[in-house]
C-alpha positions in Angstrom: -26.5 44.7 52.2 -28.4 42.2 49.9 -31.8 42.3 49.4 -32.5 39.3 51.2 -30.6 40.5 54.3 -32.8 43.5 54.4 -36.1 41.8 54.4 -37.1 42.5 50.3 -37.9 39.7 48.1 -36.7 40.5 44.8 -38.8 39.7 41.3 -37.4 39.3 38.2 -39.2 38.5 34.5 -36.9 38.7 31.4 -38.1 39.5 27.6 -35.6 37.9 25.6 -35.2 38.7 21.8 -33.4 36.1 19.2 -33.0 37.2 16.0 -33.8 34.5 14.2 -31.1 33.1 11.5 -32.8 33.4 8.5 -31.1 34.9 5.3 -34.5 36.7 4.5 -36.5 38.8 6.8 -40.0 37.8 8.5 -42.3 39.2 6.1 -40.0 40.2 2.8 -37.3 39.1 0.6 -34.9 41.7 2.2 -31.7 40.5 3.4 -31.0 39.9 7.1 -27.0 40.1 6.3 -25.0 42.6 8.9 -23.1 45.4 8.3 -24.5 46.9 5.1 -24.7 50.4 4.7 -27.7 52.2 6.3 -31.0 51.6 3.9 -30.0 49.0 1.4 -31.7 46.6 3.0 -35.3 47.7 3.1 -37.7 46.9 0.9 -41.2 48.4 0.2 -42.3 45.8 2.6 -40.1 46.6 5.1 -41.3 50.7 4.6 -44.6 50.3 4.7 -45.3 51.3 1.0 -49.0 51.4 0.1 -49.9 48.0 -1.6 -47.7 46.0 -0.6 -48.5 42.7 1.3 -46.3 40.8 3.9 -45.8 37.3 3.0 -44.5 35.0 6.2 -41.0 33.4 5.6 -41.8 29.6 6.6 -38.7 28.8 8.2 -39.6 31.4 11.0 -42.5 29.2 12.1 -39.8 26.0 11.7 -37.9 27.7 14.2 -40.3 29.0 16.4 -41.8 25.3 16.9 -38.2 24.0 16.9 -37.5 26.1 20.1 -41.3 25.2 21.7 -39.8 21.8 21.5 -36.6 21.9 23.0 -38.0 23.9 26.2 -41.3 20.7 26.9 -43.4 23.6 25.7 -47.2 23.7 23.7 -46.2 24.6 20.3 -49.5 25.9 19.4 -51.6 24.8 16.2 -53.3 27.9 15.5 -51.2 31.0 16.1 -52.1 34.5 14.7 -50.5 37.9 14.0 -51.4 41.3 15.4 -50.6 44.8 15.1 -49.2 46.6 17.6 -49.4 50.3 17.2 -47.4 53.2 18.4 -45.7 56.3 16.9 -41.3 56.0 16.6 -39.5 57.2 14.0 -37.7 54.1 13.0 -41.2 52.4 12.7 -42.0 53.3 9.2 -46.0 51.7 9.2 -47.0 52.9 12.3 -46.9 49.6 13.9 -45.2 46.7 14.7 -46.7 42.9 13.5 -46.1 40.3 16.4 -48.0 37.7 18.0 -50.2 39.0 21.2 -53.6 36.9 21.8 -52.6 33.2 20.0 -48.5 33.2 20.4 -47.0 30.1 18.6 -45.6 28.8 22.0 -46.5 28.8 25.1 -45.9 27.2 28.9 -42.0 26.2 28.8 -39.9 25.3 31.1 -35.7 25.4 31.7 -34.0 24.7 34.8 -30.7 26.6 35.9 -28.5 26.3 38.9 -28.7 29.3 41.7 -25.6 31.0 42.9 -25.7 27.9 45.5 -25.6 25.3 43.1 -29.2 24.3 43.5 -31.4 23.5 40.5 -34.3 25.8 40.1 -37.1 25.3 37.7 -38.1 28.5 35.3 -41.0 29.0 33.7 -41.6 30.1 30.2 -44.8 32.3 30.0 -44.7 32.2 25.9 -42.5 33.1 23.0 -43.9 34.8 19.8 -42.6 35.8 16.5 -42.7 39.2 15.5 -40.3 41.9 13.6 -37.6 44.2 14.4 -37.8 48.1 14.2 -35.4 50.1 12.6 -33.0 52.2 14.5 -32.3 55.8 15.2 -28.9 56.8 14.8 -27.4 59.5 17.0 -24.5 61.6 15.7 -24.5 60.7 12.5 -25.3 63.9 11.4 -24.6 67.0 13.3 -26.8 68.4 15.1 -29.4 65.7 13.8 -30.5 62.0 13.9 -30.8 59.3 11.4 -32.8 56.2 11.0 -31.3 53.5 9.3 -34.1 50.9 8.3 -32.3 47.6 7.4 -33.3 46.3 10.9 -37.1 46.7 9.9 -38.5 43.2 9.6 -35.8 41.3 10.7 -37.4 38.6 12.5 -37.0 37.9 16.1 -38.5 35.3 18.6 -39.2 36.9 21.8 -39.1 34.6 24.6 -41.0 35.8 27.7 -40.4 34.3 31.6 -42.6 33.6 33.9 -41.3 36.5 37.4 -39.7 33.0 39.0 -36.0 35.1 39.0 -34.8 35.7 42.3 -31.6 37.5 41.8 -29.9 39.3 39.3 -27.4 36.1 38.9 -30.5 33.8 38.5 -31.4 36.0 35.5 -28.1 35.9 33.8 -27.6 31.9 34.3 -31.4 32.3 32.3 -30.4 34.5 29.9 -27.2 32.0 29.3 -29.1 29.0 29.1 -31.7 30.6 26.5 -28.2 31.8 24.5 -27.0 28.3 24.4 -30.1 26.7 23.9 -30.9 28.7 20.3 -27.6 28.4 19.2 -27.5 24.3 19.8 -30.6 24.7 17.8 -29.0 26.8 15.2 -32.0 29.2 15.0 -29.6 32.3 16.2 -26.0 33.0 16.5 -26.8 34.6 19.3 -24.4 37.6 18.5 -24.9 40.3 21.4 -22.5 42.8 19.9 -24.6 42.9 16.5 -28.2 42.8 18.3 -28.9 39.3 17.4 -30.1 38.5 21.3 -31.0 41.0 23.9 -33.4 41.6 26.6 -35.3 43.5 28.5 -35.6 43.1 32.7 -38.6 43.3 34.4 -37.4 44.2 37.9 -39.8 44.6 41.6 -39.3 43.9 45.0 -41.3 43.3 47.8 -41.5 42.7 51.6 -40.1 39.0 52.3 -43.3 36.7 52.9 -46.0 39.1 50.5 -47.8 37.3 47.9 -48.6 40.2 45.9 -45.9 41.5 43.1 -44.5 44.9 43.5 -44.5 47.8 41.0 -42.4 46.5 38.5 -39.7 48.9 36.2 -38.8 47.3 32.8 -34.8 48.3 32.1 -35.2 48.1 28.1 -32.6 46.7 25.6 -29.6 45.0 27.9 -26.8 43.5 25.3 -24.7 41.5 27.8 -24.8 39.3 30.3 -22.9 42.0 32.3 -24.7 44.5 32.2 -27.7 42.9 32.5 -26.3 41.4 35.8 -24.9 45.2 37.2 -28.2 47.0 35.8 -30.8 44.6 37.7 -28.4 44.9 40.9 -28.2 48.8 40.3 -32.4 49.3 40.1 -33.4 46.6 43.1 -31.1 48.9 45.2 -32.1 51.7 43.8 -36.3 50.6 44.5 -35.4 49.6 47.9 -33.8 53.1 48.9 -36.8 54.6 47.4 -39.2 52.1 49.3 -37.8 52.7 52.4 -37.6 56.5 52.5 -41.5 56.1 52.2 -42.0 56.4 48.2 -43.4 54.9 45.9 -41.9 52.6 42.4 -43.7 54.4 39.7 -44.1 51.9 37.0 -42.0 52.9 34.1 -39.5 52.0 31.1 -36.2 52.5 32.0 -32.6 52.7 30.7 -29.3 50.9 31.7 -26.5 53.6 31.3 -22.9 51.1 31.7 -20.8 54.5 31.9 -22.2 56.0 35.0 -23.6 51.8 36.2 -27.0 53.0 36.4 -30.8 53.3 35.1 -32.2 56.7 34.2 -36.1 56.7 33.6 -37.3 56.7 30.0 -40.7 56.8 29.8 -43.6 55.5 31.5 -44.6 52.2 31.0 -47.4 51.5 28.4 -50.2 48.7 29.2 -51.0 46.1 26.3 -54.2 48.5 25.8 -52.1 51.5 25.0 -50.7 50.0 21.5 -54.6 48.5 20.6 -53.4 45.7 19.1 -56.1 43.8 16.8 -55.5 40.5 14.5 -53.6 41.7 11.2 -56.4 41.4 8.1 -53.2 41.0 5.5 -51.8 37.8 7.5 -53.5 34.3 7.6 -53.4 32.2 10.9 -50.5 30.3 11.0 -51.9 26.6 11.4 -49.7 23.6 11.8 -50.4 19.9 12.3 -49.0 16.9 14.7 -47.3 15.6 11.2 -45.5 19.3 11.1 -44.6 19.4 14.8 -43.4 15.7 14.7 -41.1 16.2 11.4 -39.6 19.4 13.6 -38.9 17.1 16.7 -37.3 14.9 14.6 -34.4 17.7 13.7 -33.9 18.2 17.4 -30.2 17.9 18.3 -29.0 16.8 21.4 -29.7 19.5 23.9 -27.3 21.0 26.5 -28.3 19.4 29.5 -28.2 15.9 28.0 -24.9 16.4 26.7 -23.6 17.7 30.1 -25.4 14.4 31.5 -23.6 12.3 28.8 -20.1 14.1 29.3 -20.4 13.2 33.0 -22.2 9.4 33.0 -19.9 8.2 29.8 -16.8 10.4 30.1 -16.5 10.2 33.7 -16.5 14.8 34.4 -16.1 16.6 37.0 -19.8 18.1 36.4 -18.5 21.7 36.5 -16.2 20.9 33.7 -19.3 19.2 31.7 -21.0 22.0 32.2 -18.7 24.8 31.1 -17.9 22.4 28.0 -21.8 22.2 26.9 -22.3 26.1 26.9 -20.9 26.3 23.5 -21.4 23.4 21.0 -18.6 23.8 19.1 -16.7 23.7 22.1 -18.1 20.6 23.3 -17.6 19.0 19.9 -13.8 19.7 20.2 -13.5 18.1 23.5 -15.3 15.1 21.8 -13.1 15.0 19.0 -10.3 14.9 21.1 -11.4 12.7 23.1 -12.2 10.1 20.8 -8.7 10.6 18.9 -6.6 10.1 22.3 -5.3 7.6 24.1 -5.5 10.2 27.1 -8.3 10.1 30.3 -11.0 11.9 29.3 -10.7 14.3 32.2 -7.6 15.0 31.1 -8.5 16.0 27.8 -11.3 17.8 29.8 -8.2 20.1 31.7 -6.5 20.5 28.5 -9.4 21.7 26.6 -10.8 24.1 29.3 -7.9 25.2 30.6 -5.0 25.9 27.5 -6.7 25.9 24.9 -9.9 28.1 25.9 -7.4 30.2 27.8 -5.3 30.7 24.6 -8.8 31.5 22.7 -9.5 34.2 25.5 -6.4 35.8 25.9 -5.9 36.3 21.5 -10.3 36.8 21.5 -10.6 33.9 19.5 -13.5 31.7 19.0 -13.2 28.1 19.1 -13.8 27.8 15.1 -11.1 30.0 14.7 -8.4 27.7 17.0 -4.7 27.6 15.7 -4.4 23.8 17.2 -6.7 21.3 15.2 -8.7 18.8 17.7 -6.8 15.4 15.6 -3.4 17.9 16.9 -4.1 18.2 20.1 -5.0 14.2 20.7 -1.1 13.5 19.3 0.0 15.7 21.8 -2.3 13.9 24.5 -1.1 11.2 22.9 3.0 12.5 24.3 1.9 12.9 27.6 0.1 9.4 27.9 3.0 7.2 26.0 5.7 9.2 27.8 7.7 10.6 25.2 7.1 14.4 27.1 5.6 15.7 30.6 2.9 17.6 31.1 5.0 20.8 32.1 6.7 20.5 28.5 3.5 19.6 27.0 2.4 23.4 27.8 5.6 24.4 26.1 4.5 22.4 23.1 1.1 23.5 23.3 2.4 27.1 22.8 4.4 26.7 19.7 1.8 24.4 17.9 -0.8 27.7 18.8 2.6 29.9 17.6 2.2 28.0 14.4 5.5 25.9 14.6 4.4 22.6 13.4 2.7 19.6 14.8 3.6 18.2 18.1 6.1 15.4 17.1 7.6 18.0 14.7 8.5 20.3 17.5 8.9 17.8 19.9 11.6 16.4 18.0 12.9 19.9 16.7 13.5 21.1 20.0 15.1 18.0 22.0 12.3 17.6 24.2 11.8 13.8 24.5 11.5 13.0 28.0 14.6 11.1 29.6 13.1 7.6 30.7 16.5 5.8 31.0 16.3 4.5 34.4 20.2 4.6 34.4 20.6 8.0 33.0 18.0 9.3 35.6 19.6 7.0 38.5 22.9 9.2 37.9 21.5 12.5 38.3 19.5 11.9 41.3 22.8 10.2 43.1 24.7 13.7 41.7 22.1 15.5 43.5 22.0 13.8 46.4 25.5 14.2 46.9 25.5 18.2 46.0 22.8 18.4 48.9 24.0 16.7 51.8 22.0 18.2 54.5 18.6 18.9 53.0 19.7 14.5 52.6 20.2 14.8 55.9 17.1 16.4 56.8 14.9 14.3 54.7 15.8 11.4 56.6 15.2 12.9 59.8 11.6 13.5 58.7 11.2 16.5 56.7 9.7 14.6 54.1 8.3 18.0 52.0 11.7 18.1 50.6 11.5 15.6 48.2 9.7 18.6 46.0 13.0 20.2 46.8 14.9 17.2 45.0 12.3 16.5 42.3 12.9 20.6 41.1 17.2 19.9 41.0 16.6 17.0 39.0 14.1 18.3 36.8 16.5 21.4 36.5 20.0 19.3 36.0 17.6 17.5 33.3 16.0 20.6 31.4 12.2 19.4 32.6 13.2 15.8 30.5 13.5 13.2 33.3 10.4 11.4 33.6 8.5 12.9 36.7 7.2 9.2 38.0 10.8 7.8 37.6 12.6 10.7 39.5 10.1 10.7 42.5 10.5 6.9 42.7 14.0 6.9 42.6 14.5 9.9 44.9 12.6 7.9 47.5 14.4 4.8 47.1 18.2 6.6 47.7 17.0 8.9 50.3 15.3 6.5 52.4 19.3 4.1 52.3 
C-alpha cells in the first residue's frame, strides 16, 4: 500500500554533492585527476600540515555563481567560509572548510514533472562550496583499514532542497534534473560511479493534512538514481510500520545497504551545533560584484528546459521525445546535427536517434561520444529512406553494419544489393504473381476481410527480399484486389 493510500504524507529534502570540475582542488594545487594510487595526490594543504595556508581556487566561485544563475537563484556578494569540526579518520585537520552562515547561493528554484506528468515547482534552500574528505578503505589490508587521502580537498558544491519532495520518484526526477543541469553547465561530469555527484535523503512522514514535519532520518551517501529511488521507498515503509505499531522515528543518520535493499542505522543525527562551526580566520570573504555575476551570465549556455521547449516549438517533438533528447547535451547535439544534415522529418530523425542509435549505445554501454555511426553518417542514411533508394525495415539493417563498422551507408547499400525496387512494372508483376498464388485469401479480401492486405504486403515484400517500395506495393495491391 502506498503511502498516500494509508493516510501518511511523505517529506523528502535531498543534499546533493557535485564535484566540481576543476583540474586543482578547492584550496591547493593538488590534482583532482581519478584513479591515482592512494596518497599521491595530497598535499600539505590537503593534510593539514602546520603552516600551511589554503588559498581559494577562483574558478570554484565561477562555478558556484554559474549554477546560482542557471536555477533564478541570489548568487550572494559576500559569502564566507567556516569550519566545521568533527573527529574521522579520513579528515586529516580535524575539520572540514565549507560555507554555513553566508553560502554563495541561495533561494533557487527547478521545476520537474510528477509521476503524473504534472509540473511541480522545487525549491532550492542554498548551495555552498566546501571540500571533500578523504576516504576509509576497507579490506585493503587484512584485518585493518586504510585511508587514502587524494579525495581531501576536492571541491564540491552542495546543493540543498527545500522538503517540497513528495515521493521517492519526485526525488530522483530532482536529482536528474540537477545531474543534467551541472553537466550542461560543464561544472561536473557528473560521474556517479567515481563519486563525482551523490546525495544524501532526508526522509519523514506524517499524518495526511499535518502542518508540522515529522522526525526526519538522513540515508547518507546514495550513488544512483536507483538506489536512491529503492532506499527512500525502503525507509518511508519502514517509518510508517514503526509509526503505526506506536513508536517513535528517532532522528538519526542512516545507511542504504543495495544487497539486502535496505537502511541500517548509523549514527545519530548531529545538530549544526554539534560540529561548532565558526568563520575560518585563514580565508577572506569571498566578495563579488554585479560586473562579476553579469560576465558569468554571459557564459550561460542554453539550459535544458529551453532546449526541450525549442526541440518541440521549432522541430515539431513529441515532448517526451524532447525531453529524453535534452537530458544529455551531447545527445541533444547529435539529434541537431542530424537534423540539420537531413533531408528527413525531424521526428523522424527524433525515432532514429532515440530509438537505434541510443539502444545500440545501451546494449554495447557506450556513451554517445563514443558512437560508431557519425551524426553527417546517419543524415545519408536518413537521407536513403527519404529519397527512396532503401525502406525503413532495411534501413535498420544498414544501421547495424555502419555500427559493425562496414562502411558508410551508400557503401553498404550498394555492397549488399539493397536499393529498393521502385519500378512500378517490376513491382506490378510480383503483386499479379501473388495474387494468383493466393486465390482465396483474393477471394476473401474482396468479400471484406480487408486486414489481409498486410497478408499480401509481407509475400511481396518476401518474393522481393524487403526491396519493393512499401508505398508502391500497398497501392498496387489495392488497385488489383479491388478488379
Amino acid at each position: 500500500m502506498s503511502a498516500a493510500a494509508s493516510g501518511w504524507e511523505v517529506v523528502i529534502g535531498l543534499e546533493i554533492h557535485a564535484q566540481l570540475a576543476t583540474k586543482s582542488k578547492i584550496f591547493s594545487g593538488a590534482s583532482t585527476a581519478y584513479g591515482a594510487e592512494p596518497n599521491t595526490q595530497a598535499c600539505l594543504v590537503d593534510l593539514g600540515y602546520p603552516g600551511v595556508l589554503p588559498v581559494l581556487n577562483e574558478q570554484v566561485v565561477r562555478m558556484a555563481a554559474k549554477f546560482g544563475l542557471a536555477v533564478n537563484a541570489k548568487v550572494a556578494p559576500r559569502s564566507i567560509f567556516a569550519r566545521k569540526n568533527y573527529f574521522y579518520p579520513d579528515l586529516p585537520k580535524g575539520y572540514q572548510i565549507s560555507q554555513y552562515e553566508l553560502p554563495i547561493v541561495e533561494h533557487g528554484e527547478l521545476f520537474i514533472r510528477d509521476a503524473d506528468g504534472n509540473e511541480k515547482r522545487i525549491g532550492i534552500t542554498r548551495a555552498h562550496l566546501e571540500e571533500d574528505a578523504g576516504k576509509s578503505l576497507h579490506g585493503a589490508v587484512e584485518g585493518s583499514s586504510g585511508i587514502d587521502l587524494n579525495r581531501a580537498g576536492t571541491p564540491l558544491l552542495e546543493i540543498v532542497s527545500e522538503p517540497d519532495l513528495r515521493s521517492a520518484a519526485d526525488a530522483v526526477a530532482y536529482m536528474r534534473k540537477i545531474h543534467t543541469i551541472v553537466r550542461y553547465l560543464g561544472i561536473s561530469d557528473g560521474n556517479m560511479q567515481e563519486g563525482s555527484f551523490r546525495c544524501d535523503a532526508n526522509v519523514s512522514v506524517r499524518p495526511r493534512g499535518e502542518e508540522a514535519l515529522g522526525t526526519r532520518a538522513e540515508i547518507k551517501n546514495l550513488n544512483s538514481f536507483r538506489f536512491v529511488e529503492r532506499a527512500i521507498n525502503y525507509e518511508v515503509e519502514r517509518q510508517i510500520d514503526l509509526l503505526e505499531d506506536g513508536g517513535e522515528v528517532v532522528q538519526e543518520t542512516r545507511l542504504y545497504d543495495s544487497d539486502k535493499d535496505e537502511t541500517r542505522s548509523m549514527r545519530s543525527k548531529e545538530e549544526a551545533n554539534d560540529y561548532r562551526y565558526f568563520p575560518d580566520p585563514d580565508l577572506l570573504p569571498i566578495e563579488i560584484d554585479d560586473d562579476y555575476i553579469e560576465a558569468v551570465r554571459e557564459t550561460l549556455p542554453e539550459l535544458p528546459d529551453a532546449k526541450e521547449r525549442r526541440f518541440i516549438d521549432d522541430y515539431g517533438l513529441k515532448p517526451d521525445d524532447a525531453s529524453i533528447l535534452t537530458v544529455n547535451l551531447s545527445l541533444a547535439d547529435y539529434f541537431e546535427a542530424v537534423a540539420e544534415a537531413t533531408s528527413a522529418k525531424p521526428q523522424a530523425v527524433a525515432n532514429w536517434v532515440i530509438g537505434d542509435l541510443v539502444g545500440a549505445l545501451k546494449r554495447d554501454s557506450m556513451s554517445i561520444a563514443d558512437s560508431r555511426v557519425a551524426a553527417a553518417d546517419l543524415a545519408v542514411l536518413l537521407d536513403r529512406i527519404a529519397d527512396r533508394t532503401i525502406s525503413g525495415k532495411i534501413a535498420k539493417e544498414v544501421f547495424e553494419a555502419m555500427w559493425n563498422g562496414e562502411g558508410s551507408a551508400d557503401d553498404i547499400i550498394e555492397a549488399r544489393g539493397l536499393k529498393q525496387i521502385t519500378d512500378t512494372g517490376a513491382i506490378e508483376a510480383v503483386v499479379d504473381q501473388v495474387i494468383a498464388d493466393n486465390p482465396s485469401q483474393a477471394a476473401d479480401y474482396r468479400a471484406g476481410k480487408d486486414k489481409l492486405i498486410g497478408f499480401f504486403v509481407g509475400q511481396v515484400m518476401k518474393a522481393t527480399q524487403g526491396k519493393a517500395n512499401p508505398a508502391q506495393v500497398n497501392e498496387l495491391l489495392k488497385k488489383k484486389l479491388a478488379d
